[in-house]
N, C-alpha and C positions, 0 to 999 in steps of 0.2 A: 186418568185425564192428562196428568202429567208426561206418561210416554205420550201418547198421541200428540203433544204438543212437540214435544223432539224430535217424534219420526216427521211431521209435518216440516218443522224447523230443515231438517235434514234433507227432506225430498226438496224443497224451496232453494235450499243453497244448492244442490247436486244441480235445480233445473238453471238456474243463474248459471254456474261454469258451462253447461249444455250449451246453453243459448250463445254465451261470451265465445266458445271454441268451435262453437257451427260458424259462429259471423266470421270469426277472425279467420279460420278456415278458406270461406266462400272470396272474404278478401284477397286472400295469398292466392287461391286460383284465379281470380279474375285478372290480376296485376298484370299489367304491363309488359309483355313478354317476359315474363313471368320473375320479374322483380318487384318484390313486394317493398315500397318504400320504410317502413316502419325496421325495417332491421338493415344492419350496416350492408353495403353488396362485398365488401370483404369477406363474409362470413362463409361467401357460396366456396370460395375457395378450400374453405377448412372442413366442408361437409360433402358426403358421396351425392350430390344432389346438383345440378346445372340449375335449377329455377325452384323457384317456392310451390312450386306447382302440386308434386309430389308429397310434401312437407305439410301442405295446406291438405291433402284427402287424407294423409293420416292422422290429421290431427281432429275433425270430421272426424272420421271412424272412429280411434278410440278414446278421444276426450271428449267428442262431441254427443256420439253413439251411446258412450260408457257411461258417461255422468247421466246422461236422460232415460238409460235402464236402471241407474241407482235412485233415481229420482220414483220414476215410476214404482220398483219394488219400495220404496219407501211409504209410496201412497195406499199402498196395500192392504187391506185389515191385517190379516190372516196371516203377513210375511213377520217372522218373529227375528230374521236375519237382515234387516233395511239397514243394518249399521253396516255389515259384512263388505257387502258392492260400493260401498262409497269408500270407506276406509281403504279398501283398493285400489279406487280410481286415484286416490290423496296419494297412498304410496308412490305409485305408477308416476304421478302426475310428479312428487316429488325428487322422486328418481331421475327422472325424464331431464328434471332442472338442473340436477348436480352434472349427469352427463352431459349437459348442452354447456355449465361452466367447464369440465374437464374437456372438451373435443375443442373448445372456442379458444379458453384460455381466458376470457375476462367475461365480465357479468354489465348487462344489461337494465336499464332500471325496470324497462320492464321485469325480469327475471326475477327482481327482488320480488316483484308486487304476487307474479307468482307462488315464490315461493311463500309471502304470506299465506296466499291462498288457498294451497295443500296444504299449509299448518291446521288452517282454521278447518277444512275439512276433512281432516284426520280427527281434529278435533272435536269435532259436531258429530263424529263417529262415536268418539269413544263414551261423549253424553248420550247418546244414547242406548251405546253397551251401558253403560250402569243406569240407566233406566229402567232395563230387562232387568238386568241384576236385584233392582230395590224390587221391583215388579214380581220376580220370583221370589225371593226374599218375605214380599210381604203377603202373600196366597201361602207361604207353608207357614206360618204362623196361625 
């Protein structure tokens, strides 16, 4: 009962960044000739990108995309891997953060809020790797 509660736990936080990385996505495309207000217009300088435009499909695609396949295999009976794809997406997503501080050169508050963010779902991952663990653990007994 107890994993079903963390893979639920897990698919709920993975559909939350889904949902948050689709909008914020859909935002950067729609903007303004394609200047997304929320981030400095300095920044377009320091990145291979002319508009947010670009920036916003991939971020759609694989945070948006990525988190809502780790959500769904987490909703799964049967997937005994639901921690695997999200702990991924945390990586990726974490990664993603340190390189936007190293290409920028300064951090963002969003960035921090971010980088909470990947902590906790790295985190939420790794509860429920050892939920499998107590789970197998307690069937070979």
């Amino acid at each position: 009962m107890k994993l079903k509660f963390r893979k639920t736990l897990l698919g709920i936080y993975d559909l939350i960044l889904s949902f948050g990385a689709i909008n914020i996505g859909v935002k950067m495309i729609s903007s303004n000739n394609g200047i997304f207000t929320e981030y400095p217009k300095e920044w377009l300088t320091k990145v291979p990108f002319e508009s947010w435009v670009v920036p916003g499909i991939i971020g759609i695609l694989i945070f948006g995309l990525g988190n809502l396949i780790s959500a769904i295999i987490s909703f799964l009976k049967e997937s005994s891997k639901a921690w695997v794809a999200s702990y991924m997406m945390g990586l990726i997503f974490f990664i993603s953060l340190v390189a936007q501080v190293i290409i920028l050169g300064e951090c963002y508050l969003a960035t921090a809020e971010f980088f909470i963010f990947s902590i906790i779902q790295i985190c939420l991952s790794g509860y429920v790797f050892l939920g499998y663990r107590k789970f197998s653990l307690n069937c070979k007994i």
